[in-house]
C-alpha positions as CSV (number, residue, x, y, z in Angstrom):
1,X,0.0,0.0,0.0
2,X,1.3,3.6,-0.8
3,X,0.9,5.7,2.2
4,X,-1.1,8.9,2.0
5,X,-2.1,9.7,5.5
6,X,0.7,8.3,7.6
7,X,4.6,7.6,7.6
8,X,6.8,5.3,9.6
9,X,10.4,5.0,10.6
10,X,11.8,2.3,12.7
11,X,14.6,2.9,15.3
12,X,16.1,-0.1,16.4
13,X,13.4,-1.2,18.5
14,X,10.8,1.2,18.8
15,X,8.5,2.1,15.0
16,X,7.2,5.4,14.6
17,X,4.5,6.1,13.3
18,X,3.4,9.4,12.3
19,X,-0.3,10.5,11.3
20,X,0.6,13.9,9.7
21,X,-2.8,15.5,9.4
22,X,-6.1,15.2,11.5
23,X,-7.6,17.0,8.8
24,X,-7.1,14.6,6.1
25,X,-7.3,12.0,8.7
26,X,-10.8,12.5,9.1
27,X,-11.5,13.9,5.7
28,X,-10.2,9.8,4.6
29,X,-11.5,7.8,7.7
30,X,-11.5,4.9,5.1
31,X,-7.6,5.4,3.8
32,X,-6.7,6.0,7.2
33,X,-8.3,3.1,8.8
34,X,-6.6,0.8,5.8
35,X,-3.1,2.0,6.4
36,X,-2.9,1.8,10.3
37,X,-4.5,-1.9,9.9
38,X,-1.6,-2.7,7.7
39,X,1.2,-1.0,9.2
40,X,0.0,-2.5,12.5
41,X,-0.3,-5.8,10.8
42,X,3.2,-5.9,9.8
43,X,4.8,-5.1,13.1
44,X,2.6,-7.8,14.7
45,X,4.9,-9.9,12.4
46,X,8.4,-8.1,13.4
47,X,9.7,-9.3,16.3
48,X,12.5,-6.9,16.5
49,X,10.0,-4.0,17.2
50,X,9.7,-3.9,20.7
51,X,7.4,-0.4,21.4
52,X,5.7,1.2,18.9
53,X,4.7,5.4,19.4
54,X,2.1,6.8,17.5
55,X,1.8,10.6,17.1
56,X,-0.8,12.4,15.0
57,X,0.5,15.9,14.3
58,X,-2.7,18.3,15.6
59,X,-4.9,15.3,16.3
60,X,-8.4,16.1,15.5
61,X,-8.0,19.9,15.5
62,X,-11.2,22.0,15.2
63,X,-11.9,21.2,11.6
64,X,-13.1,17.9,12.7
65,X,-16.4,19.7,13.6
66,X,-16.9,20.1,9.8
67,X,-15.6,17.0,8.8
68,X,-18.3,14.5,10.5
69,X,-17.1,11.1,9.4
70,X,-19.1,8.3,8.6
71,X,-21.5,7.4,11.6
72,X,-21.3,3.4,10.9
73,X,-17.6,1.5,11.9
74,X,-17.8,-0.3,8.5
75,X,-18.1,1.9,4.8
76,X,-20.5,-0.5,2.9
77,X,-19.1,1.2,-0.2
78,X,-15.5,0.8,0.4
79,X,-15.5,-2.2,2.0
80,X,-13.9,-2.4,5.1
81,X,-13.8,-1.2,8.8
82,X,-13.1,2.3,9.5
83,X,-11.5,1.7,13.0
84,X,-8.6,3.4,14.0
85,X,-8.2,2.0,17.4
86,X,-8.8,-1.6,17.1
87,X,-4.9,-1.8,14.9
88,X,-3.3,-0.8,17.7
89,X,-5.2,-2.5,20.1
90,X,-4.6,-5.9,19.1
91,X,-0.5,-5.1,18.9
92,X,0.9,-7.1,21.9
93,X,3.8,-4.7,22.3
94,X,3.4,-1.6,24.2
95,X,1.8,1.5,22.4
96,X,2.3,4.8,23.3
97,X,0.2,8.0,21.6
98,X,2.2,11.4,21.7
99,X,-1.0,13.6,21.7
100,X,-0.4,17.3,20.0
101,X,-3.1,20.0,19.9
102,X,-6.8,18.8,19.9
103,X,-7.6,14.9,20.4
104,X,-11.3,15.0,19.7
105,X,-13.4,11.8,18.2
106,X,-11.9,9.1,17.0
107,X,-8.3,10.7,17.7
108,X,-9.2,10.2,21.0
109,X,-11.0,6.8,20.5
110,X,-7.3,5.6,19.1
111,X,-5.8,7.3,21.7
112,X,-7.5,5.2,24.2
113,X,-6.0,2.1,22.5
114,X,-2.4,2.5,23.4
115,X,-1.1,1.8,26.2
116,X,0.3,5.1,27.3
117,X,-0.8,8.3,26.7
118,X,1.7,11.1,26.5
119,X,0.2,14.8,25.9
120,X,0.8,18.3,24.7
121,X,0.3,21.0,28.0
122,X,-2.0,22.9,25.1
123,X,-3.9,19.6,24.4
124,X,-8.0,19.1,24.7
125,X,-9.8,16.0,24.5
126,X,-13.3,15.4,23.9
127,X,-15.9,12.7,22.2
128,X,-18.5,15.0,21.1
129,X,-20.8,12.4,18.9
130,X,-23.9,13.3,21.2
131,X,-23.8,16.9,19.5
132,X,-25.1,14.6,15.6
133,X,-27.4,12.2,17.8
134,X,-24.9,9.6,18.0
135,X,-22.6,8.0,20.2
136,X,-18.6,7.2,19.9
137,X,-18.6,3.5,18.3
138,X,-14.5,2.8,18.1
139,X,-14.1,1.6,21.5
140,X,-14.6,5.1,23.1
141,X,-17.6,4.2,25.5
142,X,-15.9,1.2,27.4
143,X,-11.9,2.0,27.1
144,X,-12.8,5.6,28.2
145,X,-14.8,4.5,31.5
146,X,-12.4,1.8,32.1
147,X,-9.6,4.2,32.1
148,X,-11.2,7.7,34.1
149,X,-14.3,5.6,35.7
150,X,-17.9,5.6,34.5
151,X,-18.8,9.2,36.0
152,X,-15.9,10.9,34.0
153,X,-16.6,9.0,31.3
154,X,-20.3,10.2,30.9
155,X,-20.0,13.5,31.5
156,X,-17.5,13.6,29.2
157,X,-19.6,11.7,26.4
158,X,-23.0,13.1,27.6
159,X,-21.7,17.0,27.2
160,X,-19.6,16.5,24.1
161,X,-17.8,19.1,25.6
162,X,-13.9,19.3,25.2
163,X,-11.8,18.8,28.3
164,X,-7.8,20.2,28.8
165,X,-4.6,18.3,29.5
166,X,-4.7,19.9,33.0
167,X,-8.2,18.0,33.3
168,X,-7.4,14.7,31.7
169,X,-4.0,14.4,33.8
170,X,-6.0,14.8,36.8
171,X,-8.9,12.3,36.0
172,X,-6.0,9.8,34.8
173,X,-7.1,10.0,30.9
174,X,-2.9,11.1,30.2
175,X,0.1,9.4,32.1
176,X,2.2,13.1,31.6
177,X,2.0,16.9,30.0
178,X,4.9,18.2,28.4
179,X,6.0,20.9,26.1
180,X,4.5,21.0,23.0
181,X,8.1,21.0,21.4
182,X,9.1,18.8,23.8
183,X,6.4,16.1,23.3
184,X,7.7,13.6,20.8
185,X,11.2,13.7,22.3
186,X,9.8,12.7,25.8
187,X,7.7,9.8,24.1
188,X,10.3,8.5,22.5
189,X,12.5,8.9,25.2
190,X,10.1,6.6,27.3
191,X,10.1,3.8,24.1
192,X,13.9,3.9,24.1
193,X,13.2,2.8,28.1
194,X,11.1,0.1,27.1
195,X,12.8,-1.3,24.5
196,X,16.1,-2.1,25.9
197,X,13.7,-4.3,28.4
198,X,13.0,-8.2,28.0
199,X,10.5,-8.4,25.0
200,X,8.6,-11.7,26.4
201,X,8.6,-9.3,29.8
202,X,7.1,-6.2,28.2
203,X,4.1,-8.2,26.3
204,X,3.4,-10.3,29.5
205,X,3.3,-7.5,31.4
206,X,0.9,-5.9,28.5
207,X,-1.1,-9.0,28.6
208,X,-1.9,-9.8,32.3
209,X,-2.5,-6.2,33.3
210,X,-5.2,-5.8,30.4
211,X,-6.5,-9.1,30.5
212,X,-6.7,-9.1,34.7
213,X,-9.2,-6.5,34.3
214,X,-11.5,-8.1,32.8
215,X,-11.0,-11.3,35.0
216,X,-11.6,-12.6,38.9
217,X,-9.0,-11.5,40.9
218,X,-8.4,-15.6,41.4
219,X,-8.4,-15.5,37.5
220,X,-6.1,-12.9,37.5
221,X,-3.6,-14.0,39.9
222,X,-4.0,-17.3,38.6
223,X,-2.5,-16.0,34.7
224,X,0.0,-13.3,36.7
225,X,1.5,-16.6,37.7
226,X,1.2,-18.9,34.9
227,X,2.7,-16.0,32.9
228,X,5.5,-15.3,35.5
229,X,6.5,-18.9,35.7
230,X,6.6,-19.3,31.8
231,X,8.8,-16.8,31.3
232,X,11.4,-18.6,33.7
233,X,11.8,-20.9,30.8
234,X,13.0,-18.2,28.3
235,X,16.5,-17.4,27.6
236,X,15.4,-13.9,28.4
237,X,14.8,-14.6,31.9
238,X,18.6,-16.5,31.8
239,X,19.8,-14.0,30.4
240,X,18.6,-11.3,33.0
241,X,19.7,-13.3,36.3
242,X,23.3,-13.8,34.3
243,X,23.4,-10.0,33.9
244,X,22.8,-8.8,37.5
245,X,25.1,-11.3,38.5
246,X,27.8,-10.0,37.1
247,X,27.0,-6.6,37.0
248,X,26.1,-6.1,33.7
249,X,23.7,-5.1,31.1
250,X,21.0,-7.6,29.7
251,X,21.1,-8.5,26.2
252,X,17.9,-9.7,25.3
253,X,17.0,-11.6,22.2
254,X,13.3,-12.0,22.7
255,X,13.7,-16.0,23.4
C-alpha cells in the first residue's frame, strides 16, 4: 500500500509512526483506517519492534467539527472497517500515543487504545458524537470508562464538551503533560526505556494487566503466575539473572 495519511520510521526497537494530518485524517477515515490496519499488521509480524509510538500531528484539530465522518464503523461502499483504534489494540507490544493539539473523536478513540498516553500542555480531548445524535462507536464508550471511571466517562460523552490536558491528567485519561516541542522527544524517550527491556517481559506485562481486568482476581492471579513462571523458561529470563550477577547489562533476544 502507498501511504497517504501516515509515515513510519523504525529505530532499532521502537516504529514510529506518524499521522501527519487530523484534517485529512478525518477527511479519509477509510484510507486512514486501511493504512494503520496494515502497518499494525506488519509489526505484529516483526519481532524486532519492541514499542511502537504513535503521534498524529494536531490530532483532531477543530476542523473535525466540519468534517463528520461516517456514523457506521464499517463503509459498505468501500469495503472495510473504518476503525482506528482496534490496529493498535490488538498489537501485543506496548503503544504509546504522543498527543499534540486537539484529540477529539476518534483521535481520541485511538488514543485510548495505546497503552500510554503522552500529551501536549496545550492539548484538549473530547468525544463530542452526542452533538449529531450519536454516540462514539471505536471503543470510546468502554476504554474511556475503564480508564477515568464511569462518572468521567459520561459526562465527558453526555456534554460532548472538550476537556484540557490539566483536566485529563487529573482524572487519569494522560500518564504526563509536556512541552508541545518537547512532546515527541519525551515519548520516544520513554520507548527507548522500554525497549532495551525483556520483550517476552514487556508483552506479559501488556497481557496480564489488560487481560486481569476483565478477570476474577483468582483469575487474574492465577494467569499473573502462569505467565510469571513461563517466562522462567525463556532465555530472556537466563539471560537477565546472568546480567545482575555479574554486574552487567541484559542482552535480550526475545527468546
Amino acid at each position: 500500500m502507498r501511504y497517504q495519511v501516515l509515515s513510519y520510521h523504525r529505530e532499532d526497537r521502537v516504529m514510529k509512526i506518524n499521522l501527519h494530518d487530523g484534517k485529512a485524517c478525518y477527511a479519509n477515515p477509510v484510507q486512514t483506517a486501511n493504512e494503520l490496519a496494515e502497518l499494525c499488521s506488519a509489526i505484529s509480524l516483526d519481532a524486532e519492534i519492541q514499542v511502537v509510538v504513535i503521534h498524529m500531528e494536531q490530532a483532531g484539530a477543530p476542523p473535525y467539527l466540519n468534517l463528520r465522518r461516517p456514523p457506521l464503523p464499517f463503509d459498505p461502499e468501500q469495503g472495510g472497517s473504518l476503525s482506528w483504534a482496534e490496529p493498535a489494540a490488538k498489537l501485543e507490544v506496548p503503544v504509546i500515543m504522543a498527543i499534540d493539539g486537539y484529540a477529539l473523536g476518534q483521535a481520541l478513540e485511538l488514543a485510548l487504545a495505546c497503552d500510554i498516553r503522552i500529551a501536549s500542555v496545550e492539548s484538549h480531548f473530547g468525544l463530542p458524537h452526542i452533538d449529531d445524535g450519536a454516540i462514539p462507536w471505536d471503543g470510546g464508550t468502554q476504554r474511556l470508562s475503564r480508564l477515568v471511571g464511569a462518572s468521567n466517562a459520561l459526562e465527558m460523552i453526555l456534554t460532548g464538551q472538550a476537556i484540557s490536558g490539566e483536566t485529563a491528567l487529573r482524572i487519569g485519561l494522560v500518564n504526563r503533560l509536556v512541552a508541545g516541542d518537547q512532546l515527541f522527544t519525551h515519548a520516544l524517550d520513554t520507548a527507548r526505556t522500554m525497549a532495551v527491556k525483556g520483550p517476552i517481559a514487556l508483552k506479559y506485562t501488556k497481557e496480564v494487566v489488560l487481560k486481569g481486568m476483565e478477570l476474577t482476581m483468582d483469575q487474574a492471579l492465577s494467569l499473573e503466575a502462569d505467565l510469571y513462571f513461563l517466562l522462567h523458561t525463556s532465555r530472556d529470563r537466563t539471560e537477565g539473572i546472568k546480567a545482575f550477577q555479574g554486574k552487567r547489562k541484559a542482552k535480550f533476544e526475545g527468546r
